[in-house]
Structures are given as structure tokens and as C-alpha cells.
MARSE-47316 format. One record per residue: x, y, z of N, C-alpha, C, O, CB in turn; residue in one letter. Coordinates in steps of 0.2 Angstrom, whole numbers, padded with zeros to 4 digits, always signed. Glycine has a CB too. Layout:
XYZXYZXYZXYZXYZA;...
***
This chain:
+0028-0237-0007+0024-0236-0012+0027-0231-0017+0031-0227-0016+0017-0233-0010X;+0025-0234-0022+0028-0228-0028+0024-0222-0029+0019-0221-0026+0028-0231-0036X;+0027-0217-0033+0024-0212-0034+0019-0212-0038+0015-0208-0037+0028-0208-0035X;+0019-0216-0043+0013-0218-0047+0007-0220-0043+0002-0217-0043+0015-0224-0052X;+0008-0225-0041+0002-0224-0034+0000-0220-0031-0006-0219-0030+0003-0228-0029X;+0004-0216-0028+0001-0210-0024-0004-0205-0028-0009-0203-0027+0008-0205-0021X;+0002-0205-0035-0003-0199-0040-0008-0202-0042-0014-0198-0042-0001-0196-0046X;-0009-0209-0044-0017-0213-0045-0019-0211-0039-0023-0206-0040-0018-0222-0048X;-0020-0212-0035-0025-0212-0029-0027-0206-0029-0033-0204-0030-0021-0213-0023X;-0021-0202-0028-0024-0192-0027-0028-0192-0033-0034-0189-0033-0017-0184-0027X;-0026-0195-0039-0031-0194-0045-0038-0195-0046-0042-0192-0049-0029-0197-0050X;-0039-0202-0042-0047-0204-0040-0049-0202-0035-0055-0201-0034-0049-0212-0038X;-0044-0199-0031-0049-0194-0025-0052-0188-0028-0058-0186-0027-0044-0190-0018X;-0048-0185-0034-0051-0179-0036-0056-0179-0041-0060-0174-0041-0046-0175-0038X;-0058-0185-0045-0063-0187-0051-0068-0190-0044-0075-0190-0045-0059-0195-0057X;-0066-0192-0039-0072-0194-0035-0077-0191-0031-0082-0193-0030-0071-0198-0030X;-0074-0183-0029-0076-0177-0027-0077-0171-0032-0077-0165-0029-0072-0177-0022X;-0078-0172-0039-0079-0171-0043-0085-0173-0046-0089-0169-0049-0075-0172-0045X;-0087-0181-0045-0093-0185-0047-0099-0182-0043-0105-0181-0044-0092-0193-0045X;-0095-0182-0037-0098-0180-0030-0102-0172-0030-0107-0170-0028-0091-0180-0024X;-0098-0169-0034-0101-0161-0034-0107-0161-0040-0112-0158-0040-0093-0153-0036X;-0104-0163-0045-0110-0165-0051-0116-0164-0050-0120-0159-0052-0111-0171-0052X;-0116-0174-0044-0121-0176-0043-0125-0172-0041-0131-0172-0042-0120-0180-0039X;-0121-0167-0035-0125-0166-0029-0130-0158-0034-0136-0156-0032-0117-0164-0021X;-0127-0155-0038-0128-0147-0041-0134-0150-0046-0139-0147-0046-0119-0142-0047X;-0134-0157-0049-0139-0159-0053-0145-0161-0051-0150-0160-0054-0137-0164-0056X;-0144-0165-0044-0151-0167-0040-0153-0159-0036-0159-0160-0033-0149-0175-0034X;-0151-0155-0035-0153-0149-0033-0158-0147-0040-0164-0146-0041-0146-0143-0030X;-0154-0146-0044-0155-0145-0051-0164-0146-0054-0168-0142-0057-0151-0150-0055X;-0165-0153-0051-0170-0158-0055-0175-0157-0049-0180-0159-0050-0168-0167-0056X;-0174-0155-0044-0177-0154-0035-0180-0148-0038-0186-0149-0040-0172-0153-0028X;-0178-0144-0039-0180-0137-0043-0185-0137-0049-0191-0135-0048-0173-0133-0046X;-0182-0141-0054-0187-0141-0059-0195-0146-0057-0201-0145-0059-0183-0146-0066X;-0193-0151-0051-0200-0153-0050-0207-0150-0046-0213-0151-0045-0199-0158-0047X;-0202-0146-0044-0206-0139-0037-0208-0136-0042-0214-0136-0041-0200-0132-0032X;-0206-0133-0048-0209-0130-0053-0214-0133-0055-0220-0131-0055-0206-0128-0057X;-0212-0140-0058-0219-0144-0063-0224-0146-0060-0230-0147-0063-0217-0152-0066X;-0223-0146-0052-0228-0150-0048-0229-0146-0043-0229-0149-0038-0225-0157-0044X;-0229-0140-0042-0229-0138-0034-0234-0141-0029-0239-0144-0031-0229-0131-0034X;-0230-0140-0022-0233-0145-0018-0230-0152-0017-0231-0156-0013-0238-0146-0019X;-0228-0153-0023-0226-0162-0021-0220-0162-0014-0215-0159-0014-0222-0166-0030X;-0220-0166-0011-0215-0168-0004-0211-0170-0008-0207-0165-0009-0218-0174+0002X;-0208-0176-0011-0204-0181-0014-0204-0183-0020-0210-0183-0022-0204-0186-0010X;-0201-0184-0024-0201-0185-0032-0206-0193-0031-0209-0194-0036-0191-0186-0036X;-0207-0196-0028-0213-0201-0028-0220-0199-0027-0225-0202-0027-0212-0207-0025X;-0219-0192-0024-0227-0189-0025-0226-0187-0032-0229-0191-0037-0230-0181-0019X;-0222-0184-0034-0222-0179-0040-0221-0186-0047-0224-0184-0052-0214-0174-0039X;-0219-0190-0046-0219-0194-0052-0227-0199-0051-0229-0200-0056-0212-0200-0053X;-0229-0200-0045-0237-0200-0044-0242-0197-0048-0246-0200-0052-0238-0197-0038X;-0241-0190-0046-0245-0185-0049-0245-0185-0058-0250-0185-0062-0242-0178-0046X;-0237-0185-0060-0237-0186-0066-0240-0193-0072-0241-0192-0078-0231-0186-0066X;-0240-0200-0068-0243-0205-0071-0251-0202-0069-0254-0203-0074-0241-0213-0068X;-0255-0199-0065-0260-0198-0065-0263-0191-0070-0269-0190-0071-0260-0198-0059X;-0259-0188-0073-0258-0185-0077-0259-0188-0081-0265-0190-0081-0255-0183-0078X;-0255-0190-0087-0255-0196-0091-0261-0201-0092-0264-0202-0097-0250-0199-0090X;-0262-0203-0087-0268-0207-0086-0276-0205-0088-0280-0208-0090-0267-0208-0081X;-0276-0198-0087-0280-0193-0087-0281-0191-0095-0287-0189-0097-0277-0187-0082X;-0277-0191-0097-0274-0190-0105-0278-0197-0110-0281-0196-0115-0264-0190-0106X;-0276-0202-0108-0279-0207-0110-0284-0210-0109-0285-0215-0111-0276-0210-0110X;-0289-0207-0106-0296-0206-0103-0296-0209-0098-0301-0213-0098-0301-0208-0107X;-0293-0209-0094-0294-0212-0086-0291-0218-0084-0289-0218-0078-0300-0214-0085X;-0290-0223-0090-0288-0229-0087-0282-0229-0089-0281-0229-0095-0292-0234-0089X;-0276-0229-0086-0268-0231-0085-0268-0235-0090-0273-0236-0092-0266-0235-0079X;-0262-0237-0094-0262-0240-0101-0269-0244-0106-0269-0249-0109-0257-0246-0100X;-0273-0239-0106-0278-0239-0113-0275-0240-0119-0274-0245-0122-0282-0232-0114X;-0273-0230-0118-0270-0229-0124-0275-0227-0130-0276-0227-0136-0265-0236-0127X;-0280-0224-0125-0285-0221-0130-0284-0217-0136-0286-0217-0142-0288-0218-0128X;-0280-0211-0131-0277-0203-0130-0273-0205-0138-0275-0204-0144-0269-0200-0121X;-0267-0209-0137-0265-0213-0144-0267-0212-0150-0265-0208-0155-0266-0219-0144X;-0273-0216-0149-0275-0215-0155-0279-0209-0157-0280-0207-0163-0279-0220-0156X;-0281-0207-0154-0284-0199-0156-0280-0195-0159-0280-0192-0164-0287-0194-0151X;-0274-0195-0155-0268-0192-0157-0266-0193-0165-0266-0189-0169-0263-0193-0152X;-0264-0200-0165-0265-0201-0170-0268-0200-0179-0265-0199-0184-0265-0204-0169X;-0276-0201-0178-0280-0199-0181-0280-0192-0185-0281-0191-0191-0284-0200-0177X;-0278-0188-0177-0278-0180-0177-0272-0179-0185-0272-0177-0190-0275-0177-0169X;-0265-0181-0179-0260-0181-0186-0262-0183-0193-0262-0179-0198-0253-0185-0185X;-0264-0189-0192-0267-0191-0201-0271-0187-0205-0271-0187-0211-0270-0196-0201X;-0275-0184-0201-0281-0179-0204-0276-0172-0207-0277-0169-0213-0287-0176-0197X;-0272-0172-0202-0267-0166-0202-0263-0166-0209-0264-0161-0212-0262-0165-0196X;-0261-0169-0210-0258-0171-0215-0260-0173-0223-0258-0172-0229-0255-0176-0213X;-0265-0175-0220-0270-0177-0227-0273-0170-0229-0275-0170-0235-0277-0182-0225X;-0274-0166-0227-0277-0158-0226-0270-0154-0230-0272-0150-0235-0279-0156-0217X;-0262-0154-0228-0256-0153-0230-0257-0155-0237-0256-0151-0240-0252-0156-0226X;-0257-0161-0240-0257-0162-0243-0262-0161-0249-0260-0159-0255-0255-0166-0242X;-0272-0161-0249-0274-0155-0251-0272-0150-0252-0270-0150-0258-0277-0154-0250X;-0270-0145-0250-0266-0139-0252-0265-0137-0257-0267-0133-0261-0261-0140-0250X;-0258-0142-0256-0252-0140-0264-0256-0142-0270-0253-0141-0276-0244-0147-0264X;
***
């Protein structure tokens, strides 16, 4: 083998155990922020659970209504129409 090979190799070993430490400091990372958003949740599929039920909750109960939407909407428009009286 050449030496070029050897250094590519040792070169993907060190970008692969590099990816590896990332990974690992990011999903601790995100494990942390969901303990906070959610506490109690076991696993990020309780915790993204909890979050569509959230949301769902927002849009008056039923999962893609999309009620919430339009109120929201409405709201901004008023908001703005009011902004622009004003001036």
C-alpha cells in the first residue's frame, strides 16, 4: 500500500470519530432541551406525542382543523388595519 492510502484512511478514521463525537454532544444536547420542554417525558416519542397534542389543543381539539389559523390570522389583519389607522 501506498502512503496516500494509509493517510486517506487515518483521514476517514479521524472525520468518522469526529462525526461520532458531534453526534453523540448534539443528541445529549436535544435530550436536555426536551427534559426541559416536556418534563417527564420517557423518550422523544412520548415527548413529540405530547407536542402534537399541544398543537392540536391550539386548533381546537381536532388535529389538522386549522381553526387556531385562522383566528390567528384574522387577529394579525385587525392588527394591522389598526397600525395603519394610526399614521
Amino acid at each position: 500500500m501506498s502512503i496516500w492510502t494509509i493517510l486517506s484512511w487515518v483521514g476517514v478514521a479521524i472525520l468518522t470519530a469526529v462525526n461520532v463525537f458531534v453526534f453523540l454532544k448534539l443528541k445529549q444536547a436535544a435530550e436536555q432541551m426536551m427534559q426541559v420542554a416536556f418534563p417527564g417525558a420517557k423518550n422523544m416519542q412520548e415527548a413529540m406525542a405530547r407536542m402534537q397534542a399541544q398543537m392540536g389543543g391550539m386548533r381546537g381539539g381536532r388535529p389538522g382543523a386549522g381553526g387556531g389559523k385562522d383566528a390567528q390570522l384574522r387577529q394579525a389583519m385587525e392588527m394591522l388595519q389598526n397600525m395603519n389607522r394610526k399614521r
